[in-house]
N, C-alpha and C positions, 0 to 999 in steps of 0.2 A: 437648473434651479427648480423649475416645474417639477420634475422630476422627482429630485430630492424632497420636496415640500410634499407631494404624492404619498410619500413615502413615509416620509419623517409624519404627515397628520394622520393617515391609515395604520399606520404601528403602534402611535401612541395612543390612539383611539383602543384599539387590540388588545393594548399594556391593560390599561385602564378597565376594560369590561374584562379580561381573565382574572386583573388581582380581588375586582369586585366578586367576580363569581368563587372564587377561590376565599374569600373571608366570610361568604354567603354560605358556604359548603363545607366547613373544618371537619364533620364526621366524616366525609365521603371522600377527603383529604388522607384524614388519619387510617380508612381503612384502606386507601387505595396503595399508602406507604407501608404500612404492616404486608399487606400481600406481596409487596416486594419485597419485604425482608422476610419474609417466608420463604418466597422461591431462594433467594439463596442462602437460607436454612437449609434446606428441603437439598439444594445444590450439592452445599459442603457437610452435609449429615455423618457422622462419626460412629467409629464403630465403638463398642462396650470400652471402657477401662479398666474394668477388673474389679473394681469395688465395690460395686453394688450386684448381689443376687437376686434376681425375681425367682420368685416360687406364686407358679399362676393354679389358681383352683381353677378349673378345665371344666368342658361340660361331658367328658368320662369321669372325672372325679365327683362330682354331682352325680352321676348316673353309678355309680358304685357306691358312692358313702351317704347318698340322701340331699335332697331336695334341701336349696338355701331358703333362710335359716337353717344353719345346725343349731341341736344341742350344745352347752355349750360344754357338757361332761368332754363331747367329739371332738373341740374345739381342743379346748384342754389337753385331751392328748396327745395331738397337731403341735399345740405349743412345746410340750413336754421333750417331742422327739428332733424339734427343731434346736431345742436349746439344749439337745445333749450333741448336738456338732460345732458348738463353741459359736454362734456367731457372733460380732461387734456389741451387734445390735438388731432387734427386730421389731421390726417395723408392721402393724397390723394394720392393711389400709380398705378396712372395716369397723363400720359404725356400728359399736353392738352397746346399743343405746337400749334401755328397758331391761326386764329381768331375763333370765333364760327361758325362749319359748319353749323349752320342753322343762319345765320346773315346777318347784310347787304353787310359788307363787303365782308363774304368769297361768298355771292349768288350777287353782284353788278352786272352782266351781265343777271339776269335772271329778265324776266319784273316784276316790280314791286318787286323786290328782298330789293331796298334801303330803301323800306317801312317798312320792318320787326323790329321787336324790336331786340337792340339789347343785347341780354345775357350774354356778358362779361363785361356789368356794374353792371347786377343782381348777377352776379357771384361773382365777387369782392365787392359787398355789403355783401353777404353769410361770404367769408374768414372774414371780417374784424370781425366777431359777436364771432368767435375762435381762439384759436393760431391754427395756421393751417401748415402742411408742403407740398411744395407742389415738386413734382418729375420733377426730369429733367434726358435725357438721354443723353447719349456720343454722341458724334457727329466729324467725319471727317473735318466737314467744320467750316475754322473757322469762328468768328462771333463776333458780342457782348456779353459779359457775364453777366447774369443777376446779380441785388446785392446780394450779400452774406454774409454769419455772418461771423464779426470780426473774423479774428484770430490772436492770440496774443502769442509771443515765449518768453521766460526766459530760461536764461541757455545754457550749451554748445550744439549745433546741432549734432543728436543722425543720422547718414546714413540711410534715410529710400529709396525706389521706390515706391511712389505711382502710382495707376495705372494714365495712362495719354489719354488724348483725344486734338484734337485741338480747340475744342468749345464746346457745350452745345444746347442740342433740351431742351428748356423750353419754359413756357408758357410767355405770357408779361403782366398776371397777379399779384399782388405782394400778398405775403403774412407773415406770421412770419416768415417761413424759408422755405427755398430752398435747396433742399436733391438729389446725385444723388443715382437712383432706379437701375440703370445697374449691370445685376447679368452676374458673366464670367462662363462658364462652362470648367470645366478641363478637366479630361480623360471620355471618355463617356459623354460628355457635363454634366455631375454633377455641380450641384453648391456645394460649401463648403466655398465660404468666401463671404462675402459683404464687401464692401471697406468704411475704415472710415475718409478716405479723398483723395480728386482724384485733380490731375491737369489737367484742362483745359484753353489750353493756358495760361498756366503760374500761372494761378489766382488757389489756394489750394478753391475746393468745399469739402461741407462733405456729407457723404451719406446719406443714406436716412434715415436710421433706427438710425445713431449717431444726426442727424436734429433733429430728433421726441422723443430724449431722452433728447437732450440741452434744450429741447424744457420745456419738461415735467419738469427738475430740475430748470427750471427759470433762467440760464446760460442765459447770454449777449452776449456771445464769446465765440467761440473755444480757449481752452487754448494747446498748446506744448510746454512740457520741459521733462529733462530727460528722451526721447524717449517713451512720454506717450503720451496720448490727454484726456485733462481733458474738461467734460463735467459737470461742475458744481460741485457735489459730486462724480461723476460717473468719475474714472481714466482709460483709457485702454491703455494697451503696443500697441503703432503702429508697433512692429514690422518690418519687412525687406519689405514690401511691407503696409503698412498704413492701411490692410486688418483685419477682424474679423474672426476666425474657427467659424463655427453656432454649438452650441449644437441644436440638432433638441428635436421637440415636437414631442410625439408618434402621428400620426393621426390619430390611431382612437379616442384618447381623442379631437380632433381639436373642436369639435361639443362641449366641453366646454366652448370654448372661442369664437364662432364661430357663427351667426345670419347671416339670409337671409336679403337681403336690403326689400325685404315688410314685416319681419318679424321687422324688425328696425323704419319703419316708420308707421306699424300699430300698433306699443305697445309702454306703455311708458317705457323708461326704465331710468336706472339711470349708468350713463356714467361719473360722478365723480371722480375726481383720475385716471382715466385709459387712454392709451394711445388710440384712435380709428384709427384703419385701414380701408380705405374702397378702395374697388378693385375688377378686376374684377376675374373668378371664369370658368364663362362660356367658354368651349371648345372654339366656335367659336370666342370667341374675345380675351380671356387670353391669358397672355402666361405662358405654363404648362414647368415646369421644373426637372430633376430630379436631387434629394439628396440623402445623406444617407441612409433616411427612407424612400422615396415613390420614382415611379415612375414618377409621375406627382403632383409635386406640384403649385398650384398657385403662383407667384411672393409678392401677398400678403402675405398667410402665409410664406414663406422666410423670410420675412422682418418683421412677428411676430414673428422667432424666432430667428432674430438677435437683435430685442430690449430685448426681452426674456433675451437671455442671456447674454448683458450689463447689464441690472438689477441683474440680480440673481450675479455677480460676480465671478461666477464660470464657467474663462474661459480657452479653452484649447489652450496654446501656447507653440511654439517651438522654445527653446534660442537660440543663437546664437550659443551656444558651442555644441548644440545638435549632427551635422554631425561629430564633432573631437572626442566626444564622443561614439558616435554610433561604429567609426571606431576604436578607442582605444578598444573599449568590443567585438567587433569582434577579431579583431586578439586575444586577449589576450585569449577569447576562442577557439579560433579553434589552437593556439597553444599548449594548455592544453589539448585539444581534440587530437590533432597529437602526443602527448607524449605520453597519457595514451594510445594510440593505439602501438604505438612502446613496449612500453616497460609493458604494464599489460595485462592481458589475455580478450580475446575475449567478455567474460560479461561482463565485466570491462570496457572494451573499449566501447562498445556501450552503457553501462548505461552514461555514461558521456559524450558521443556524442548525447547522447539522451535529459540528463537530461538537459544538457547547455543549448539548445538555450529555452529548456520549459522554465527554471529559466526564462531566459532572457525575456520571451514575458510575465511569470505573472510579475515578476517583475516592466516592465514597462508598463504593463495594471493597476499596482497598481496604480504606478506615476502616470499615468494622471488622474487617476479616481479620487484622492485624494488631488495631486497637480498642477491638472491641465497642466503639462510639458506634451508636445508630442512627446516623443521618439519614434524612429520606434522600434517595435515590430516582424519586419517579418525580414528586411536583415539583419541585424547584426547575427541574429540565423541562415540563410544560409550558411554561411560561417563559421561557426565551424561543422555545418550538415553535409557539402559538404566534408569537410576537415576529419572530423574523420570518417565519411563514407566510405570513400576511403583510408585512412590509414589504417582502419580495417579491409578493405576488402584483401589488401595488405599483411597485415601483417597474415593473415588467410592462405593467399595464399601462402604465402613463409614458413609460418609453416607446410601448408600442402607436400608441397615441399621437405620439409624438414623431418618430418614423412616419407617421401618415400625412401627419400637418407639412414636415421635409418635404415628403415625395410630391405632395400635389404642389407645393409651392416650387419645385425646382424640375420636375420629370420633362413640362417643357423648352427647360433653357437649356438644361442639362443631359449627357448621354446617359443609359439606363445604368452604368458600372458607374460611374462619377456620383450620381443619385445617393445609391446602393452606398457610397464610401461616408458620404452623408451623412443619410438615414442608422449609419450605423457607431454613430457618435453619441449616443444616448440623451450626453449631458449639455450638448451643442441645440442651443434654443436661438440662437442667430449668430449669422456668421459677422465677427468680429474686426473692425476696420483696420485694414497692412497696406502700408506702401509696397508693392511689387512690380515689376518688370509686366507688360501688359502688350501685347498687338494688339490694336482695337481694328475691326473692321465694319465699316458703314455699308450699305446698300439700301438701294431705290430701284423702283421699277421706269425704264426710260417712257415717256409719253404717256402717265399713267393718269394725268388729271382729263385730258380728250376721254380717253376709253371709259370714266368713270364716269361723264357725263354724258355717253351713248349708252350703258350696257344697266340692265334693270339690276335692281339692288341682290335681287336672287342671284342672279350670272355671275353680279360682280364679286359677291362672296365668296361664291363658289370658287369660281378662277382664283382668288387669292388664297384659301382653303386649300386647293393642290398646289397653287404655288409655295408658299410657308411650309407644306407638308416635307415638298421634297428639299424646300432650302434648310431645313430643319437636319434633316437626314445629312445632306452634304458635311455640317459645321459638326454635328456629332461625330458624323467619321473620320471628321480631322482634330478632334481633342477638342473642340470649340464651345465657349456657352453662349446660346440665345439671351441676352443677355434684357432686349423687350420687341416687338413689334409696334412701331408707330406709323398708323397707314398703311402704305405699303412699303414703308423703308424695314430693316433690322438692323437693331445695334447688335454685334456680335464681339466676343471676348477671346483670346486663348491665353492661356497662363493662370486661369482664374477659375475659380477657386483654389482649386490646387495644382502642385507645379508641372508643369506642358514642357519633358525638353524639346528642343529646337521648335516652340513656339513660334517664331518668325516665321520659318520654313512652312510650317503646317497652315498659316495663316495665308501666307502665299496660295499656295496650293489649292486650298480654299477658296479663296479669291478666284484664281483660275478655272476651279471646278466649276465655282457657281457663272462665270459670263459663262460657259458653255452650254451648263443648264436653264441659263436663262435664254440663249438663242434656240435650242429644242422648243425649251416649252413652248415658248413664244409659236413655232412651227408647228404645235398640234392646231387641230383647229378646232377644237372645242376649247381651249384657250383665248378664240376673236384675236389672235396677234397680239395679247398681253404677255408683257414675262422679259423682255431684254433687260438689264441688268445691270446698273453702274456699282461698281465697286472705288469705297477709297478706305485704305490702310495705312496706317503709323505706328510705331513703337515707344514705349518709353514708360517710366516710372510715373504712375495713377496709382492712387489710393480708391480702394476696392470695399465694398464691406455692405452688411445691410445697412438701410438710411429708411425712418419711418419713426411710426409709435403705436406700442399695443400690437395687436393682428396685423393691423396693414403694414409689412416692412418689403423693401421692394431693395433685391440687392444689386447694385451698379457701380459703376466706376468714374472717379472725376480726376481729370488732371488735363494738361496740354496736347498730349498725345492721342485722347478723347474726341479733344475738340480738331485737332488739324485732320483728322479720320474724315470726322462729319464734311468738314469742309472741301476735301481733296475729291468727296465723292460727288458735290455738287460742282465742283469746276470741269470735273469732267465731260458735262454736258457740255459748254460753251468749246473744249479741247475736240471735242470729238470721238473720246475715247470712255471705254467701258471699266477701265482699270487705274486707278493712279497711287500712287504708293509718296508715303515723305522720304526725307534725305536720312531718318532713322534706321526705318528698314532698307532703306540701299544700303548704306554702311554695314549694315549686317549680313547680307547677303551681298555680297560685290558678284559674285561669279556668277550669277543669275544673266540673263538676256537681258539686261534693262538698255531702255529710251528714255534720255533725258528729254520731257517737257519743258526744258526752262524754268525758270523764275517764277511762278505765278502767285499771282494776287490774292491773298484771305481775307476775308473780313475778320479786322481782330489781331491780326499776326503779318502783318505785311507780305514781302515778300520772299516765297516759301519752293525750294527746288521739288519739282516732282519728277516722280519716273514712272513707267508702265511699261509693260511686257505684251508680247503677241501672243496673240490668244492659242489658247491649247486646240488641239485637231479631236 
């Protein structure tokens, strides 16, 4: 019970200060569960589908056709020769917000500048030859808001936050659709979501990559009902923020899906059915991002692999009931982890502390991978970790504790193996009262009150100090427990604690060791002739057990067989003899040498057969 309560109050202390620190800490939470849903992003990263083309402006394409900004006469004819290879749709994942910097307008101060042609009418001939999307970015200031696709509601309003801005950096060219391209970066500026609908000033815009899918299904409008946004055939849950998780594409596969823009405009290709991306790529002008799977991704491909994975349909979202979840299988583990540490043994306790939170992270590594739900994987398993870790460790500690309290209270009644069987009962905090089969054996030293009234207190210590030492050793060697020393006598036990076969025998045996040891010692002479020996033994069912309260518990035995012991050992004085034994242990050993005593007299018990044996050589 010590034990357990060790355990059970250090665990739940644990519980207690993690859940506290864990509701103290929800960012460092949230980012700690996203990077594990990174890694196995980053794990299970997929190769291209087929449907989407990047077309990357490179920094040889730069270095051949001119320094970002172009013209947008340049651009224009980019577009012209893109949309004479048939694509879906094309997608410009380029802000070309303001006039054409090689124009008349944006050059009207520079002489002869009003001459120039101007490119944003080339350009806008370009769009009109494709469905085209063209990018707009967030913007602080507000402004006017360019046109945007329908959107149209049914049904009850589902609580979402989309991200929000006061206005819109776009272009005042027009095209099929208008998409915003603004990627947020979270912990470590990571992207992981693109937004599939943004408020700017009020007015709901869609992003960039849901634009270029409406685009591609032939959708007239953005559709929202039942907390989805339906793009034609294409439904996705918007979610608590109107946002997308990206499944990434491996990149070293990108090179599948992936063409240089002279690679684009010096072959023909066939751009049929497929959504085209084109962007830039080039260090100096990109803007390089990092995901799951790279360090530096271009904003293009981000945005191929959020059309990516609105097509494919297999997307990974996290429900509403995810956090109440998470939190329900935390505790309910790290309670079970707190128990089995309390109350099962030390392997025990850490396989299940161990085993929990593993279950826990394949389990929902299954889920996503399969159902796409994005449970965390990492905290919910801290917290049974944390918790049966430290009940474990508690509970170790208090059994070791505990072991120590055993061994000193038994090392000297008991042999160092019998101890040891003890000590290694963890939950055993005192030994429990049983009626058993029991030999008790008494001894005294013969003529020991004379000697104790010549020999100074130091001597007489001492001599008892070797004597007890080696009487000690005799009873351990025969299965025996010292059971106390009073004076100079010993109560001595076999069968007890645990079970002594042929107990009797061994008790004898015993018996007969110690007169012999007691006549040596007696013959040393730094002994002064202390140490003969009476022994008296009997047999018989004693209830055995600790007897006490609190700390002081002293364990002994009581019954009739106890007492005719005590007594047999003192009539042996008036008999003349060092050994007497009751009519119990004769019965049990019949074939032994025994000498019938006679009858003799107990105080308490009338009269009682004894016997004794001849002393060993």
């Amino acid at each position: 019970m010590q034990i357990e309560r060790a355990a059970l109050r250090v665990g739940f202390a644990a519980l207690l200060v993690a859940g506290a620190v864990a509701l103290a800490m929800p960012d460092r939470l949230r980012d700690l569960r996203e990077a594990a849903l990174d890694a196995g992003l980053a794990a299970t990263a997929t190769a291209p589908t087929g449907q989407v083309q990047v077309i990357e402006i490179t920094a040889q394409d730069l270095a051949q056709l001119g320094r970002w900004p172009w013209p947008r006469i340049r651009l224009a004819r980019v577009v012209d020769q893109i949309a004479a290879q048939s694509p879906a749709v094309l997608g410009l994942d380029l802000v070309l917000s303001g006039p054409d910097p090689a124009g008349p307008l944006a050059l009207s101060d520079v002489p002869g500048g009003t001459a120039l042609t101007d490119g944003d009418a080339a350009l806008q001939t370009a769009l009109s030859r494709v469905p085209t999307v063209l990018a707009a970015a967030l913007s602080d200031q507000a402004g006017r808001v360019p046109p945007l696709a329908p959107l149209l509601s049914s049904g009850q309003p589902v609580p979402t936050q989309p991200w929000f801005a006061n206005g819109l950096e776009a272009s005042t060219l027009t095209a099929a659709g208008l998409g915003v391209s603004a990627l947020r970066g979270e912990a470590q500026g990571r992207v992981r979501r693109v937004p599939l609908l943004v408020l700017a000033d009020q007015s709901p815009a869609p992003g960039f990559a849901a634009e270029g899918v409406r685009l591609a299904q032939g959708a007239s409008a953005l559709r929202i009902g039942q907390g989805n946004l339906s793009l034609g055939a294409i439904v996705l849950p918007l979610g608590t923020q109107a946002d997308l998780r990206l499944r990434p594409t491996d990149p070293a596969k990108w090179s599948n899906r992936t063409i240089s823009l002279a690679q684009a405009l010096s072959q023909d290709h066939d751009f049929s059915a497929k959504i085209v991306l084109l962007g830039l790529s080039a260090p100096q002008a990109a803007s390089l991002r990092p995901t799951a799977v790279t360090p530096l991704a271009p904003s293009v491909q981000i945005q191929a692999d959020a059309i990516e994975t609105m097509l494919s349909g297999h997307l990974l979202l996290r429900p509403a009931w995810a956090a109440w979840a998470e939190i329900a299988a935390a505790a309910a583990m790290a309670l079970l982890a707190l128990w089995i540490a309390a109350r099962g043994s030390a392997t025990k306790a850490l396989a299940v502390t161990l085993g929990l939170p593993t279950l826990w992270a394949v389990a929902t590594t299954a889920l996503w991978l399969r159902a796409g739900l994005a449970l965390d994987p990492v905290n919910p398993a801290l917290l049974p970790l944390a918790t049966g870790l430290i009940a474990t460790t508690a509970a170790m500690l208090a059994a070791r504790r505990h072991a120590q309290v055993l061994r000193r209270r038994f090392e000297r009644h008991l042999s160092p193996a019998v101890v040891a069987r003890i000590a290694a009962q963890p939950g055993l905090s005192r030994l429990p009262g049983e009626a058993r089969e029991i030999t008790a054996l008494f001894t005294d030293i013969a003529g020991f009150s004379p000697y104790a009234d010549a020999l100074s207190p130091t001597d007489l210590i001492a001599i008892l100090d070797r004597y007890f030492a080696g009487l000690t050793l005799i009873v351990h060697a025969h299965g025996g427990m010292v059971d106390k020393f009073v004076g100079d006598a010993a109560h001595v036990l076999f069968n007890a604690p645990f079970d002594l076969p042929d107990h009797c025998a061994r008790a004898v045996q015993a018996g007969q060791a110690l007169q012999a040891y007691g006549v040596a010692f007696a013959a040393d002479p730094q002994n002064q002739g202390l140490g003969v020996t009476r022994v008296g033994m009997e047999c018989g069912v004693l209830v055995v057990g600790d007897v006490g309260a609190g700390e002081k518990l002293d364990y002994t035995a009581h019954g009739r067989a106890m007492n005719i012991a005590a007594r047999l050992e003192q009539a042996g004085k008036n008999l003349g003899v060092t050994l007497l034994a009751g009519p119990a242990l004769y019965a049990a050993l019949p074939a032994l040498p025994w000498h019938s005593m006679g009858e003799v007299e107990l105080r308490g018990f009338g009269k009682v057969a004894a016997y004794t044996l001849p002393p060993t050589s």
